[in-house]
Each structure stands twice: as C-alpha cells, then as structure tokens.
C-alpha positions as CSV (number, residue, x, y, z in Angstrom):
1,X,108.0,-15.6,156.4
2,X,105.3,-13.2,156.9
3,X,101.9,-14.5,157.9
4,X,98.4,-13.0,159.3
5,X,95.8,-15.1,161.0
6,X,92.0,-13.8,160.7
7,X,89.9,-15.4,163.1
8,X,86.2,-14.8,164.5
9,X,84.4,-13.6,167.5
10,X,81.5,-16.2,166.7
11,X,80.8,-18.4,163.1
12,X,79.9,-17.2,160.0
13,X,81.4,-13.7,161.1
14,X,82.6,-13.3,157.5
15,X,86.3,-14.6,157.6
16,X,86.2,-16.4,154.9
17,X,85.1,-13.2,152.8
18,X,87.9,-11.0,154.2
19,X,90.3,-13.1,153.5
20,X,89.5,-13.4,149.8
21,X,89.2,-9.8,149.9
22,X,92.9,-9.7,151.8
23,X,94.4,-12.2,149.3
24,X,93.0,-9.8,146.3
25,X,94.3,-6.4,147.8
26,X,98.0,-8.3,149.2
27,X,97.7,-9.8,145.1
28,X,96.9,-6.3,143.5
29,X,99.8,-4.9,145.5
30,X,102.2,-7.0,143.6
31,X,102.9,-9.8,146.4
32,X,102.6,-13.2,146.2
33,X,100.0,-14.7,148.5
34,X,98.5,-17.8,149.4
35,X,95.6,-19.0,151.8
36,X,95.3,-21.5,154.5
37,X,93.3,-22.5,157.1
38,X,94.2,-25.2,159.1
39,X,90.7,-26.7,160.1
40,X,87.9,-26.6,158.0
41,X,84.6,-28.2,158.4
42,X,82.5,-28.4,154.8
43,X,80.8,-30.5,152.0
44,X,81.2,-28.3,150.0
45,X,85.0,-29.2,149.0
46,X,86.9,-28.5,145.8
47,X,89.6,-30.8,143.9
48,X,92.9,-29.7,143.6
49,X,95.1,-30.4,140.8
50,X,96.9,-33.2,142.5
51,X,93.7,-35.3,142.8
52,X,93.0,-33.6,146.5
53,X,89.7,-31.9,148.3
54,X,89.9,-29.3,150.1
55,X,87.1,-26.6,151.6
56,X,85.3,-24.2,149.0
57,X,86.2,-21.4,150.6
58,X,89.8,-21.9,150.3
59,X,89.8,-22.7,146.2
60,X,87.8,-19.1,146.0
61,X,90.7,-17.9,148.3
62,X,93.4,-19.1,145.8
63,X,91.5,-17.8,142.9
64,X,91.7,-14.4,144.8
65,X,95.5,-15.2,144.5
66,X,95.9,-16.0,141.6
67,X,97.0,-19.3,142.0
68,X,95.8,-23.0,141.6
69,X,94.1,-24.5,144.7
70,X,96.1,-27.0,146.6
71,X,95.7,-29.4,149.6
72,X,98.1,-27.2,151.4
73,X,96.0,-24.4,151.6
74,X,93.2,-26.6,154.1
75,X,95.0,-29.6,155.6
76,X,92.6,-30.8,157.6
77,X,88.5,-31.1,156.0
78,X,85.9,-31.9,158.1
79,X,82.7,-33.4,156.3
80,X,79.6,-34.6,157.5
81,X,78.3,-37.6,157.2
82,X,75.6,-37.1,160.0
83,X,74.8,-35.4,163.1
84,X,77.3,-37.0,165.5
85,X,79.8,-38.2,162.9
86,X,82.3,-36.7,159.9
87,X,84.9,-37.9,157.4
88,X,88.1,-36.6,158.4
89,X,91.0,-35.9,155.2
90,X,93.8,-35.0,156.1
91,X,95.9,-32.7,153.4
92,X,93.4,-33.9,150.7
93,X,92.9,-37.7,151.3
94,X,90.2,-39.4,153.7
95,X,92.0,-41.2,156.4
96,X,88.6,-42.1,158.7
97,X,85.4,-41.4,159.2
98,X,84.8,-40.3,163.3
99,X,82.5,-39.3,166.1
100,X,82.9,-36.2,167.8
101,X,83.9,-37.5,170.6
102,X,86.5,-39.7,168.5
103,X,88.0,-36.8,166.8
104,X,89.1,-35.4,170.0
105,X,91.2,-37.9,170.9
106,X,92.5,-37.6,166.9
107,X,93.0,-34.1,166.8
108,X,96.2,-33.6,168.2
109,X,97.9,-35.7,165.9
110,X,97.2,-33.2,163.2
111,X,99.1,-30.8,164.1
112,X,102.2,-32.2,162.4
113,X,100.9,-32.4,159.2
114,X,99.1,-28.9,159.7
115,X,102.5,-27.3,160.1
116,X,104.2,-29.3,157.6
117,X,101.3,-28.2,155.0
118,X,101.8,-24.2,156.6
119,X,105.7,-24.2,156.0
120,X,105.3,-25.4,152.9
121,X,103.2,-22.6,152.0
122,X,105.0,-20.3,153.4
123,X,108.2,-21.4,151.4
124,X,106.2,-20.4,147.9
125,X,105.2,-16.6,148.5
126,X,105.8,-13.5,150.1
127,X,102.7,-14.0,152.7
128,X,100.5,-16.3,153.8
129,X,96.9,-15.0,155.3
130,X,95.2,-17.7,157.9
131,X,91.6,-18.6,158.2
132,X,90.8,-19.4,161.6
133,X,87.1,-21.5,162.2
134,X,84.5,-20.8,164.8
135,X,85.5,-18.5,167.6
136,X,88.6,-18.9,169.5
137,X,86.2,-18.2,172.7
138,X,84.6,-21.8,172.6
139,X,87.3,-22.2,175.1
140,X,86.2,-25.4,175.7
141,X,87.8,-26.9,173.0
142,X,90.9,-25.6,173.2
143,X,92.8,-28.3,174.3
144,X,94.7,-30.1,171.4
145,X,93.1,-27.0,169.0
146,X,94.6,-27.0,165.5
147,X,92.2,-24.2,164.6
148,X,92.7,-20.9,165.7
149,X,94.8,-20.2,168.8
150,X,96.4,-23.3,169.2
151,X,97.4,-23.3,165.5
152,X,98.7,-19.6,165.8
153,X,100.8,-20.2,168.5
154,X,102.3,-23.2,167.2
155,X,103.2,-21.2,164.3
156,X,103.7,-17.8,166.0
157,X,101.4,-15.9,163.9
158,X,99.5,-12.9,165.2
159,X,95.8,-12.7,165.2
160,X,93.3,-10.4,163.9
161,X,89.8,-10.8,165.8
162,X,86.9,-9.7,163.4
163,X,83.0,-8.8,165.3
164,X,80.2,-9.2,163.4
165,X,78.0,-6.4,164.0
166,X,75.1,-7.6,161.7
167,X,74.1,-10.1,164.2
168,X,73.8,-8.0,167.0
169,X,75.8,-8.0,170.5
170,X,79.5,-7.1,168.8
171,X,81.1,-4.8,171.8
172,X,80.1,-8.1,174.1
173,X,81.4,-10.7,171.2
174,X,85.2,-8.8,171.5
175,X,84.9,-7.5,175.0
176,X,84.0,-11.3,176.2
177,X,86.4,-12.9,173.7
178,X,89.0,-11.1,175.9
179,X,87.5,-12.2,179.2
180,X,87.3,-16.1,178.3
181,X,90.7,-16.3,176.4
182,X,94.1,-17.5,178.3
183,X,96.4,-15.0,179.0
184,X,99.0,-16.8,176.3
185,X,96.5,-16.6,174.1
186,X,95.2,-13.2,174.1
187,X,98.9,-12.0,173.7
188,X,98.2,-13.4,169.7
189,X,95.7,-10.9,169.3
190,X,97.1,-8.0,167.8
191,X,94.3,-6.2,166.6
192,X,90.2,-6.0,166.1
193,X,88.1,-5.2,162.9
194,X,83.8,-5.0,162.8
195,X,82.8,-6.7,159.7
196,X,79.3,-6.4,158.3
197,X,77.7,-2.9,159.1
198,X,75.1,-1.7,157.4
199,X,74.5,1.8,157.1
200,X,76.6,5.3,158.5
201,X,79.7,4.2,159.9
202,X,80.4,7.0,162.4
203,X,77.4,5.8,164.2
204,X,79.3,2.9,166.0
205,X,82.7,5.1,166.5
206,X,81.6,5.2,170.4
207,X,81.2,1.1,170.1
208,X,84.4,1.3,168.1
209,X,86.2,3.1,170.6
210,X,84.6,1.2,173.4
211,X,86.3,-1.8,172.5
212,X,89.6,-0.5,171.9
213,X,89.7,1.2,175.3
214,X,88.6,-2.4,177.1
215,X,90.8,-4.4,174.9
216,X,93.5,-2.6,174.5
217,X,93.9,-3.4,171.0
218,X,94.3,-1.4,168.2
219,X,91.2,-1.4,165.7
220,X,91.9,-1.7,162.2
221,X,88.2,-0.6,160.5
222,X,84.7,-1.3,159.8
223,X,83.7,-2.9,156.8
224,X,80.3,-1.9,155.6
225,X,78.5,-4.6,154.2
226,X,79.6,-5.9,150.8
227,X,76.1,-6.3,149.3
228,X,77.8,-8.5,145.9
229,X,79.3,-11.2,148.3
230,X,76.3,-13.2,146.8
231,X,78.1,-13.3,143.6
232,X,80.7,-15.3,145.1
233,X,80.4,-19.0,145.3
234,X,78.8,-19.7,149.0
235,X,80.7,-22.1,151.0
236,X,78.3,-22.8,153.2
237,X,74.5,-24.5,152.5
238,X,73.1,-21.9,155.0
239,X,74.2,-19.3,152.8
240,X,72.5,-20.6,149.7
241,X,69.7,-18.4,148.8
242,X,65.9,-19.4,149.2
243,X,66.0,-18.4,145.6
244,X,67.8,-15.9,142.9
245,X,66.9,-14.4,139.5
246,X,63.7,-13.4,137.8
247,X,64.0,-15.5,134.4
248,X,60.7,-16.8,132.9
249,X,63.2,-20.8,133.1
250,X,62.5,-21.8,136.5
251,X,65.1,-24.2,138.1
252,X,64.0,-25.9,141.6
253,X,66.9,-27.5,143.6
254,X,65.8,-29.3,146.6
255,X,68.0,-28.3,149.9
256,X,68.9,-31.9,150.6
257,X,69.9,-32.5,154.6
258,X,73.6,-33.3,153.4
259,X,73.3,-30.9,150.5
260,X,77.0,-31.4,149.1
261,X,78.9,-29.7,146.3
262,X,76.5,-27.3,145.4
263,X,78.6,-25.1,143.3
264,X,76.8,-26.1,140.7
265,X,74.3,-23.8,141.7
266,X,76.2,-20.5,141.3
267,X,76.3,-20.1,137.7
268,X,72.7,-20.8,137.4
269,X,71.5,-18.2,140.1
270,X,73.4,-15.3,137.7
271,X,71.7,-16.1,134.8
272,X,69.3,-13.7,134.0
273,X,67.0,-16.4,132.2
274,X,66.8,-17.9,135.0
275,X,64.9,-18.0,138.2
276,X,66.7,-20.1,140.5
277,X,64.6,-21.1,143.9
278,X,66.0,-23.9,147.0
279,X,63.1,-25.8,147.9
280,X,63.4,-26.2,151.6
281,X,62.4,-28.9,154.4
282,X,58.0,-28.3,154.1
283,X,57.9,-26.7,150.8
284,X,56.6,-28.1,147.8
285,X,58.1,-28.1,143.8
286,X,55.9,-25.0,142.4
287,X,53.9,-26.7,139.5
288,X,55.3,-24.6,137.0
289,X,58.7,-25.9,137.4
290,X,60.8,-26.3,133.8
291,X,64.1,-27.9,135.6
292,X,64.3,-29.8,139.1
293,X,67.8,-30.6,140.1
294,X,68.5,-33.0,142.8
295,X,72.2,-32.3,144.0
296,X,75.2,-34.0,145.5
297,X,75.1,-35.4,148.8
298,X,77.1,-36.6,151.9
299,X,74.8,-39.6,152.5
300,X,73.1,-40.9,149.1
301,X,70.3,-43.4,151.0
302,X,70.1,-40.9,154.1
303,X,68.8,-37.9,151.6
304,X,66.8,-40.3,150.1
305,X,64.8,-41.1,152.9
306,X,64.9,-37.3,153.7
307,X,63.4,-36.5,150.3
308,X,60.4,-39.2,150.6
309,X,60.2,-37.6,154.1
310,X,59.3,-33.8,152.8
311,X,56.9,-35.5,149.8
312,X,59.4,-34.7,147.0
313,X,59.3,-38.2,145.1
314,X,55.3,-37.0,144.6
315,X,56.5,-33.7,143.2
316,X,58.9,-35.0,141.3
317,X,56.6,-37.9,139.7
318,X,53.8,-35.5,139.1
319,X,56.9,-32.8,137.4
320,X,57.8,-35.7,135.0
321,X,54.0,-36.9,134.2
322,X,53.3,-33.0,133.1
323,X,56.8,-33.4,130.7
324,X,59.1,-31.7,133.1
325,X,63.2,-32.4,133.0
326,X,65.0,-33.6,135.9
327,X,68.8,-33.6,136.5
328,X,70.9,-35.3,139.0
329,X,74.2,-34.4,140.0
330,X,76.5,-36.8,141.8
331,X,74.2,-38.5,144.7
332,X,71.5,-37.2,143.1
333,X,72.0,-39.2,139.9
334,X,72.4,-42.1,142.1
335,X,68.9,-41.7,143.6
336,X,67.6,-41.3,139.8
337,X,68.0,-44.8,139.4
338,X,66.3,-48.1,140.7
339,X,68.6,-49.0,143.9
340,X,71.4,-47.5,146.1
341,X,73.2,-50.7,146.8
342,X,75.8,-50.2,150.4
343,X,76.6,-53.8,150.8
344,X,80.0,-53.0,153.4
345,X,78.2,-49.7,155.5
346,X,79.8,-47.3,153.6
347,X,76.9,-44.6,154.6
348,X,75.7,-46.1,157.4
349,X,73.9,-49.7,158.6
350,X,74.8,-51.9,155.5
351,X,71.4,-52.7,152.8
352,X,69.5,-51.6,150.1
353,X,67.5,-48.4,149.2
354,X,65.1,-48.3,146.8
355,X,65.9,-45.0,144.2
356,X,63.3,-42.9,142.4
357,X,63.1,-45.6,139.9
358,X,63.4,-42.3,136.8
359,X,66.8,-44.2,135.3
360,X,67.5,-47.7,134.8
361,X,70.6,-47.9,136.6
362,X,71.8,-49.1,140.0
363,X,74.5,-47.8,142.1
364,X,76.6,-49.9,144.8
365,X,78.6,-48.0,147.3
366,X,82.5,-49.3,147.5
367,X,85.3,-47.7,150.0
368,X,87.0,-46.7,147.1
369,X,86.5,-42.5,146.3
370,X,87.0,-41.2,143.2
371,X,88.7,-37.5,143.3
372,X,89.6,-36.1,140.0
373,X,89.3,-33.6,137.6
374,X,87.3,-33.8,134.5
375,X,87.0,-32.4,130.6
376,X,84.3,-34.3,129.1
377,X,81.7,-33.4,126.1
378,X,78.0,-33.2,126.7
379,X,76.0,-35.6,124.2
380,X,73.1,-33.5,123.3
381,X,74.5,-30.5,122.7
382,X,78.3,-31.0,121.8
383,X,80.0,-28.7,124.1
384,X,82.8,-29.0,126.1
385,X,82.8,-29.7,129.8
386,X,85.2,-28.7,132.5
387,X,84.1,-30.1,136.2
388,X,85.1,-32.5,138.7
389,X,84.2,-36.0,140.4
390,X,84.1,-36.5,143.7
391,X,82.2,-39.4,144.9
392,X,82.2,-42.9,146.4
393,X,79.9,-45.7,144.2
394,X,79.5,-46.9,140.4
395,X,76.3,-46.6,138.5
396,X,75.8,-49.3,136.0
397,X,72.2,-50.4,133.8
398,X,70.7,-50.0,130.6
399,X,70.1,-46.4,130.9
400,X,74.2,-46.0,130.3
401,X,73.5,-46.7,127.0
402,X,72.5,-43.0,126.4
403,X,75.3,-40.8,128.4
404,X,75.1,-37.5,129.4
405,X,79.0,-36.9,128.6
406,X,81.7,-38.4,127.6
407,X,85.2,-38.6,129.2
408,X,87.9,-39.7,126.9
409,X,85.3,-41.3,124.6
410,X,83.5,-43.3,127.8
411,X,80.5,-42.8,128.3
412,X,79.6,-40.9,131.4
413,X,76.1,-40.3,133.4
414,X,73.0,-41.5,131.9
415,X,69.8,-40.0,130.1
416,X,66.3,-41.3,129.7
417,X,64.8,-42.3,126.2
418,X,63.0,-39.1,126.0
419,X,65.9,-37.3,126.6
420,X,64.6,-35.5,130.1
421,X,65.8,-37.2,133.1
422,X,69.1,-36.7,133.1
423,X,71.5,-37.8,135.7
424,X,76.2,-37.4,135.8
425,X,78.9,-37.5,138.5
426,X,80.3,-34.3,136.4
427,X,80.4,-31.3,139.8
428,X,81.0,-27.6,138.0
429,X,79.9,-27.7,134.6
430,X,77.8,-25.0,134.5
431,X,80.9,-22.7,135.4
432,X,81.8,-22.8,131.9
433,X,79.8,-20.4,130.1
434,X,79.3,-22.3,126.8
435,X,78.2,-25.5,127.9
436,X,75.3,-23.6,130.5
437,X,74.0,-21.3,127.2
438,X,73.8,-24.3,124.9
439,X,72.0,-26.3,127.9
440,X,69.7,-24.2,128.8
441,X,68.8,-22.8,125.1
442,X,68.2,-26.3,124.0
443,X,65.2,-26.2,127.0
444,X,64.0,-22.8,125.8
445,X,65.5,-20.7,128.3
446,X,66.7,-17.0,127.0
447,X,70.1,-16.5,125.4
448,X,72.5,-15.7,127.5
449,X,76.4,-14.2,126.5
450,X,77.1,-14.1,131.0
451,X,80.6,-15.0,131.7
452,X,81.2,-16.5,135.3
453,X,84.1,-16.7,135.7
454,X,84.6,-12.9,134.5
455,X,81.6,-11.9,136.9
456,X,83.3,-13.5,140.0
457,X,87.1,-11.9,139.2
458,X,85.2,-8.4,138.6
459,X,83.8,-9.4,142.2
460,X,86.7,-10.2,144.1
461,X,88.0,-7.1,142.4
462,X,85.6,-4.8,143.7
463,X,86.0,-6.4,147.4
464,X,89.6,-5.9,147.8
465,X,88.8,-1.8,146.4
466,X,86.1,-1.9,149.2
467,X,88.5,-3.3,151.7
468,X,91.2,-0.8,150.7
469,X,88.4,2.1,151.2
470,X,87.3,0.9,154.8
471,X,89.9,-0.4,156.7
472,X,94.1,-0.7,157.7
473,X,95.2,-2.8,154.7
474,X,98.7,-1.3,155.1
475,X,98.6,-2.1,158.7
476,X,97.0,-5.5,159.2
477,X,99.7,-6.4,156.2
478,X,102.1,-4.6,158.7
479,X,101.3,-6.7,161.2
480,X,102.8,-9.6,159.4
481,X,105.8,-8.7,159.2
C-alpha cells in the first residue's frame, strides 16, 4: 500500500504542517488518506473516539483527511512529566512513566506495536503520509529508533527530507544530513524540499541547486511561508503566541512549565473581541485583565510551585480583590481549590500542596486516568458543550454544589458564590462556537458570529492550494507508489 514518510533536517522544521497540507491536497484529489507518525513527543494530546490520546498534531492531520482521529495514527506518545522523565502510551493507553535513559532500553519493544498500528492503517485507504520527529541526523540515537529511519526501513517507506530555511544554515542542515547518515539509511531518502522561505523564491535557486548536485537527490520545491499556519491549532507550547487579537476583553493565560492541552486557547486567540496575551516566566498579569485562565498541566503540584515561583498567586489575588474572573481548566481547576492531595507519588515525591485556596474543593491524585469524550451543558448560560477529559485526580468540596456543567445531569467543575472563579475538567469547549459567544457576552465581551471550526477547514484549504502552487505534489505522491 502506498506510503510517504516526511521527515526533518532539525525540529520544528515544519513537518507537521506539510503533512496536514499533503493530507488536504492527497484528500482534495479524491484519495483516501490517513496520517501517522510513529513517535511523538507532546502534552498537548487529543482523545480519540475509542477513549485513546494521541499527539495534537496528528487529530489536525486527520481532520485534514477527513477522518476521525485514532490511536493508530500516533502509536507511541511521549509526555512530560519533567525534565529527565515522560509517560510513555502506547497506541493510546499509558503503560509507564520513564527516564530517558529508561526509555532506551524500552524503545525497541515498540516497534511491534508501531507496525501493527501502520498496517492497520494502511489496510483503510489508498495512502498513508508519515511524520517523522526530530532529525534523522541525531545519529546518536539511532539504535533501536522507531522514529524516522529506523521506522521507514522497517516499513520500507521512502523518505522526503524537508530544510528549514527560516532558521538559517539549510544547504549545511541537507548537505550534513547526508554526511552523518548510514549508507542504508540514506538510500530511504528519495527526495529534498525547503520549507519556510520568506520572500522571492528564485533567490535560493543557486542554494536549491547546490544541494541537489551534493546530494544527489531530486528536489521537489520550496514552500514560501504560509503566514495563516497560526490559524491552525499549535501543537507545540513554543509555538503559542506571546499574545493574539486586539479585542477591548482581555484574556491572560499564564504559560505554565508543563502547559498541557492548551487547545483551549485557539478559539479564543480568533475572536475579534478578544485580546488574548501568554503571560510568560517574569511577566506580570496586566491590571486591566477581564479573564485570567490557568490551564491544564502535566504536573498539577509542580506548576503550582512554578506559579508561586513567578508571583502569580499575588496577581491573581489582587485580579479577584478588583472583581476580576478566573477560570481553570483541568490542573488548573485543581489548583483553584484548597489542596492537591498525591498520597501514592503519582506526580512526584508523595504529599500535600497547598492550592490557591479561590474554590472550596480538594483534589487527590489516584493512578487511575480518566480519557473520554464529553457533551455536557454549561450552568450559567445553557449552551451545549462538546470537549474532552483527560486527567488523573477527583475534585470533591462544597464548592461542587454550584457546577460549571453538567454531564448526563452530574454535576461537573465548580463555581464560586459570586459566580467568577470558575474552575472544570471540560478540554475544548470553546471550539464550539455557541457556547464561546454566550460565555464571553455574558462578561461583556463583543458579539461574535466566528465559526472555528469553518475558519480552520478554510485554512487547511488554502495550505494544500499553497502546496499545490509551490511544489511536486504529483511527484512526492509519485514517490509512494
């Protein structure tokens, strides 16, 4: 079955963008594709419809295809929980939380259920397209790699090897790639592309030229940079924004160490009512602040700490005292209440963290994760809600009494007597477009009538017309089969 591996001459080179815009352009041509990447390392995950996380970047992939996400698509998800360690799940469940130098050892023992996850794919559609992650080049690591060319030649897929000229240095990122790679392994590559440049094309065709004359390899294009990528949910918390919008309703999200889920965040940057900023490690909360929102995290009583750390639990008391509204989303609803209870380790050393005291609820961490998708309706303003849960711990006080949503007629989240501290497990809900207008109109932010959802198909639209424009669609398709 035809397949096409993209992989990168460094990170964050843009293959998770091309291959959206490859799954758009294969889609518009009539075929039937599907993403994968084999190894991806994220918080910021999606749940499937089978009750399974995978990587962001791979539900926006699917989305591209047309199709519901699915573990298969990203078969192995790396998250971390800190700097040295990560939970490892493995086609959609966690099986173990490791070290680095732990997940060495484990990583060859994923390549079973790697392939089985890629042949099951394949046996759905006409063509699968393959994420690679990092840079084959950290040749280091290549031993036991289920990531890029390990995976694809394992699988026998070819390999496209994408520059990033933005950054600087792209004739030495290809040219180099080459010179570190295994002979074996640099017989996968069948082809190049620059991704990223900014400005007249023609300029680079002696660059261009240069690197297919060293390589050897044919060059498919250069993509000129796709300024509306923004509009696409980010993947990655480096590629959040410092801040988006020019609304007079100002929203301040603190950038949390283990910032986690954070597509909650996309809807609200587009709205033109709204003025979205990330408050970052040193900054303060600007005093005029309408909205602060306190995300999910990977590690509820590390980002706690972290937050007393850059002085936030002052902003945010002295936000409240001048009548301000706070909302926290999965961890940071947990930190909204008294105490983050982890009596078995689950984060870390086992104990007790004191929470922002702003609900009158407690949270105690279990091994248990719960992993679902949602509907629920939102108290205050009666709309309906479409979202997720993805967390580990249970939230129980008083402060229940008054729920944000409810799920099934249970009450869900919590919400303070007067109504603005308001804290719920529910990840997404501001993708749907009724329940963010009616939320933010009932704060006094401006009417809004954007659609999301219609904004970010219009975008993945316009990327596979600017892929088709630039570059060898027909032949890196070609190349698959």
């Amino acid at each position: 079955m035809p397949a096409l591996m993209i992989q990168g001459a460094g990170s964050n080179v843009g293959k998770s963008l091309l291959v959206a815009g490859l799954c758009r352009a294969a889609k518009l041509r009539g075929l039937s594709v599907r993403p994968f990447k084999p190894q991806n390392m994220s918080n910021n995950a999606a749940v499937t419809a089978d009750g399974g996380e995978i990587g962001r970047a791979q539900a926006l992939q699917a989305m591209a295809c047309g199709v519901d996400p699915m573990v298969d698509m990203n078969p192995v998800l790396l998250k971390p929980e800190s700097e040295v360690g990560s939970q490892v799940i493995v086609q959609g469940r966690r099986v173990a939380t490791v070290k680095a130098r732990e997940y060495s050892a484990l990583k060859p023992s994923l390549m079973a259920p790697v392939l089985d996850s890629f042949n099951r794919l394949k046996s759905q559609c006409d063509l699968v397209i393959v994420e690679g992650a990092g840079s084959p080049a950290e040749v280091n690591l290549r031993s036991g790699d289920i990531a890029n060319m390990g995976f694809a030649a394992a699988a026998g897929v070819p390999v496209v090897l994408v520059g990033d000229i933005d950054r600087g240095g792209v004739i030495a990122q290809m040219i180099g790639t080459q010179a570190v790679l295994a002979p074996a392994d640099n017989a996968l590559i069948a082809g190049f592309l620059i991704n990223k440049f900014r400005g007249d094309v023609s300029l680079f065709d002696d660059g261009y030229k240069l690197i297919a004359d060293r390589t050897t390899w044919p060059g498919f294009g250069v993509v000129p940079f796709f300024a509306d990528a923004s509009r696409l949910p980010a993947e990655d918390a480096l590629d959040l924004p410092c801040g988006g919008g020019t609304g007079s309703y100002k929203i301040a999200c603190l950038a949390l160490s283990r910032i986690a889920n954070f597509d909650d965040l996309d809807p609200l940057a587009q709205e033109p009512g709204v003025s979205l900023r990330m408050i970052r490690a040193g900054e303060v909360v600007p005093g005029d602040t309408d909205l602060i929102i306190i995300p999910g995290s990977k590690s509820t009583r590390g980002d706690l700490a972290y937050l007393r750390a850059q002085g936030w639990d002052v902003d945010i008391a002295g936000h409240v005292r001048r009548g301000g509204a706070v909302l926290g989303i999965c961890g940071g609803y947990q930190m909204l209440g008294e105490w983050v209870r982890d009596p078995h380790g689950i984060e870390g050393v086992a104990g007790d963290t004191m929470g922002l005291g702003l609900l009158d609820i407690e949270t105690v961490m279990s091994p248990d994760k719960t992993l679902t998708r949602v509907s629920a309706t939102h108290v205050e303003t009666g709309c309906p809600i479409s979202g997720y849960e993805i967390h580990i711990g249970r939230s129980e006080g008083p402060a229940r009494a008054r729920p944000f949503a409810t799920v099934n007629g249970t009450p869900e989240g919590a919400v303070s007597n007067d109504g603005r501290i308001m804290g719920s497990y529910l990840h997404g809900l501001f993708v749907d477009d009724s329940f963010r207008a009616a939320f933010l109109a009932a704060r006094g932010a401006a009417a809004s009538t954007m659609s999301y959802s219609a904004a970010v198909e219009q975008t993945l639209d316009a990327l596979a017309t600017h892929l088709e424009r630039y570059i060898d669609v027909s032949g890196l398709l070609a190349l698959a089969k």
